[in-house]
Structures are given as structure tokens and as C-alpha cells.
Residue frames as qw, qx, qy, qz and C-alpha x, y, z in Angstrom:
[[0.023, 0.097, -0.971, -0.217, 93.24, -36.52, -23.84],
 [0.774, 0.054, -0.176, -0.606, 89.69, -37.73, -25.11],
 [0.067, -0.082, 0.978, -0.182, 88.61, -41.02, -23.77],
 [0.512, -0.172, -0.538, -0.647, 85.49, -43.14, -24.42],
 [0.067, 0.172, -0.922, 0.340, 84.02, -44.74, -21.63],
 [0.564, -0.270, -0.661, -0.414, 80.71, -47.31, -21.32],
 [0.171, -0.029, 0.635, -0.753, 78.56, -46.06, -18.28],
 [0.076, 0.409, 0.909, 0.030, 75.66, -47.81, -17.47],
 [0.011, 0.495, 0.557, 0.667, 72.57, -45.88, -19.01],
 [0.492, -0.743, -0.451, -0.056, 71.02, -45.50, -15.82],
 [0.562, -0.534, -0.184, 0.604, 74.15, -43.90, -13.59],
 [0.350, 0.062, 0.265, 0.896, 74.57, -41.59, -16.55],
 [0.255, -0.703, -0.526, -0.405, 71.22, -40.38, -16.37],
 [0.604, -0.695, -0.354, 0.164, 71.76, -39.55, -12.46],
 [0.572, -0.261, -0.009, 0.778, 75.34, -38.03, -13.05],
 [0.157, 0.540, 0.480, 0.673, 73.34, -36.09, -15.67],
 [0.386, -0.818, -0.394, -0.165, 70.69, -34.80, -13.41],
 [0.463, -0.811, -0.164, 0.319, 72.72, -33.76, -10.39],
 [0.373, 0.013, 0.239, 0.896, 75.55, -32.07, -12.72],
 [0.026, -0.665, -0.535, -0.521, 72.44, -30.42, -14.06],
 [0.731, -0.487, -0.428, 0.214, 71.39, -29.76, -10.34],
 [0.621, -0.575, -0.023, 0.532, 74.37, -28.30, -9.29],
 [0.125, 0.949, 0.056, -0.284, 75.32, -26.19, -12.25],
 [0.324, -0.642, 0.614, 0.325, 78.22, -28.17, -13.20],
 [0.610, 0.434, -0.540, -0.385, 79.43, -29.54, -16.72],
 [0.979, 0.153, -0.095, -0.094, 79.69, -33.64, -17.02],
 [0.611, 0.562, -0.409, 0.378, 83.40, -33.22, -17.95],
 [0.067, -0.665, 0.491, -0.559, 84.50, -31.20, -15.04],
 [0.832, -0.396, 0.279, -0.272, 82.45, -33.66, -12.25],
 [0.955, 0.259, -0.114, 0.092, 84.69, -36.57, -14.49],
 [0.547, 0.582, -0.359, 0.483, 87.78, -34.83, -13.67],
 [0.437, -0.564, 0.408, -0.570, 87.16, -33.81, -10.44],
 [0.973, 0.098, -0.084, -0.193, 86.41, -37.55, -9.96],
 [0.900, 0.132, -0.184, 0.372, 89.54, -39.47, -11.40],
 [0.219, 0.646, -0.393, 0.617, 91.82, -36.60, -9.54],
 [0.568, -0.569, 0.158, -0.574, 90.32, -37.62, -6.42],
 [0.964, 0.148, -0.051, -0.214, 90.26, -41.07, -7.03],
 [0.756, 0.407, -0.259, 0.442, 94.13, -40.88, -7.68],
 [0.022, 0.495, -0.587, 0.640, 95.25, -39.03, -4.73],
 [0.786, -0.356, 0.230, -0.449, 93.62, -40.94, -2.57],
 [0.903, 0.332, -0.224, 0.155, 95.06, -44.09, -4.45],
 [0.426, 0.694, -0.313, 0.489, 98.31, -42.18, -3.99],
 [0.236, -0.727, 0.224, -0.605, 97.67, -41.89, 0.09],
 [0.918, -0.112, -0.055, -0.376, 97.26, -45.20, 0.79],
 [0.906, 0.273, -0.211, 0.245, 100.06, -46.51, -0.91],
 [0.144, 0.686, -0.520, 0.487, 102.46, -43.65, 0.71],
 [0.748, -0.451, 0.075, -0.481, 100.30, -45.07, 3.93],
 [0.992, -0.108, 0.038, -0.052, 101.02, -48.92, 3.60],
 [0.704, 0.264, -0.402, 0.523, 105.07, -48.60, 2.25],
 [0.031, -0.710, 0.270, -0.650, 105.53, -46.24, 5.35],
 [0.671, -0.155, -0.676, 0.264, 107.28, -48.21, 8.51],
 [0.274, -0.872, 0.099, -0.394, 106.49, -46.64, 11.42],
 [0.300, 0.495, -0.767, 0.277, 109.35, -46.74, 14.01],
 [0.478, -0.080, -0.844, 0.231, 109.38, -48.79, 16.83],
 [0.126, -0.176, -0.523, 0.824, 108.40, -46.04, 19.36],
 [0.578, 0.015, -0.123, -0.806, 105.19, -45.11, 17.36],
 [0.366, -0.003, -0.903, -0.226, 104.11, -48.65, 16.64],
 [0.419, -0.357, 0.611, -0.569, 101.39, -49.20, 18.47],
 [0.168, -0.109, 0.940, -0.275, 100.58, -52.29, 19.82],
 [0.288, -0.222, -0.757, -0.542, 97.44, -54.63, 18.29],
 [0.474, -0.421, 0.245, -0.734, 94.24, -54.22, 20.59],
 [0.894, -0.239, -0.201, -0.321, 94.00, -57.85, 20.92],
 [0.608, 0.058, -0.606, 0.509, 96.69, -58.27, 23.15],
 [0.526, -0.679, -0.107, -0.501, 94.82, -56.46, 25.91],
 [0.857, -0.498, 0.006, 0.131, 96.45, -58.05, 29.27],
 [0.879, 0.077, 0.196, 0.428, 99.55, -59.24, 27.57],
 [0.172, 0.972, -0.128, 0.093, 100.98, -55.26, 26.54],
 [0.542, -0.616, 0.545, 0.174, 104.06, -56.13, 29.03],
 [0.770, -0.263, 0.564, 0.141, 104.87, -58.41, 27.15],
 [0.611, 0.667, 0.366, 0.221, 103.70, -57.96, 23.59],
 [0.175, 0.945, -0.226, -0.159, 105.58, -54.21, 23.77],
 [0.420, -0.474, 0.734, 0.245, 109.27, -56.98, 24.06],
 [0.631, 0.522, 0.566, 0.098, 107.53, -58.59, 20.66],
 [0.146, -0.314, 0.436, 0.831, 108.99, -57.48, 16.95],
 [0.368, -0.319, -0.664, -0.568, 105.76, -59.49, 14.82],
 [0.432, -0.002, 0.295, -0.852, 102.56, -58.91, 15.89],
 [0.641, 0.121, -0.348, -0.673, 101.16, -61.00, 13.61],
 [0.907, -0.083, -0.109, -0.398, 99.24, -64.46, 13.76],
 [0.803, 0.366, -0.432, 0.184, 102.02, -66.71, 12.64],
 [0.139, 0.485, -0.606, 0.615, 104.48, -64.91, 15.61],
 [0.433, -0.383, 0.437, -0.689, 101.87, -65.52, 17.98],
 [0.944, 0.068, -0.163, -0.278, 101.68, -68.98, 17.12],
 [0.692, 0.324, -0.537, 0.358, 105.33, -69.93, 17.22],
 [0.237, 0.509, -0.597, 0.572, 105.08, -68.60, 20.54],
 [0.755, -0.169, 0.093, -0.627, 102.96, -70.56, 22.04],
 [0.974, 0.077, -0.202, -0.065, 103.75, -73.45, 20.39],
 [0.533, 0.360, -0.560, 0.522, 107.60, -72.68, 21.88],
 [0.267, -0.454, 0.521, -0.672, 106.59, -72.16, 25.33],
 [0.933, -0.103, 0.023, -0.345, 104.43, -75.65, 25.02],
 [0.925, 0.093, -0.352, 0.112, 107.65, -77.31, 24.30],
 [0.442, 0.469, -0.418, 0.640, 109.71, -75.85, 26.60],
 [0.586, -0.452, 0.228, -0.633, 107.42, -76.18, 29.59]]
């Protein structure tokens, strides 16, 4: 597939040079490039939908002291650590 694409005058000048440089065509560095670009893309996402189980999980570093406890914790996050607070204020 042929594509057109509007690179600033200057970065094309540089991609020029070190393709030059290095012995390599324009094209190839372009492909090499968006192939990279996309698996990476690709690693991330496997990265972020992947739940890890309960026994990996580890534990945020800002619960330092509090591990005992935090490991008996399902959210980690802000919000959780708010509601529990605010339930142990009313229940004191």
C-alpha cells in the first residue's frame, strides 16, 4: 500500500541523513518503524486487559506498614481506601 504522509521538512532531512548514515533506504526505516510501533501498541494492550490472579497481585508500595492488612483488601485503589476510613470513622 502507498501512503502519503506530511513530515516536517526538518525531521525529514535528519531521517534522510542517518538512513544515508547507516546504509539504509527511507522506506525500509518507515516500516521498520510502524511494525514496531504496533507491537508494542499490541503489548500494552495484551498488558492492561490481563488480570493478574490474586496470588501474583502485588500489593501497592504505598501501603508500606499496613501489608497485613491491605493483603485482606480486594481494591487497592483511592476510592476503597477512602470508604475505609471513612467506615471505621463511623463505626468507632
Amino acid at each position: 500500500m502507498k501512503a502519503t504522509l506530511d513530515i516536517p521538512d526538518t525531521l525529514y532531512r535528519q531521517v534522510k541523513a542517518k538512513s544515508a548514515l547507516e546504509g539504509r533506504r527511507i522506506r525500509l526505516v518507515a516500516i521498520e518503524l510502524f511494525s514496531t510501533w504496533v507491537n508494542a501498541t499490541q503489548k500494552v494492550e495484551s498488558k492492561e486487559n490481563a488480570q493478574p490472579s490474586r496470588k501474583t497481585r502485588k500489593l501497592p508500595p504505598w501501603f508500606g506498614i499496613a501489608r497485613s492488612y491491605a493483603s485482606k483488601v480486594k481494591r487497592h485503589d483511592m476510592d476503597a481506601v477512602r470508604e475505609s476510613i471513612t467506615h471505621a470513622r463511623v463505626t468507632s
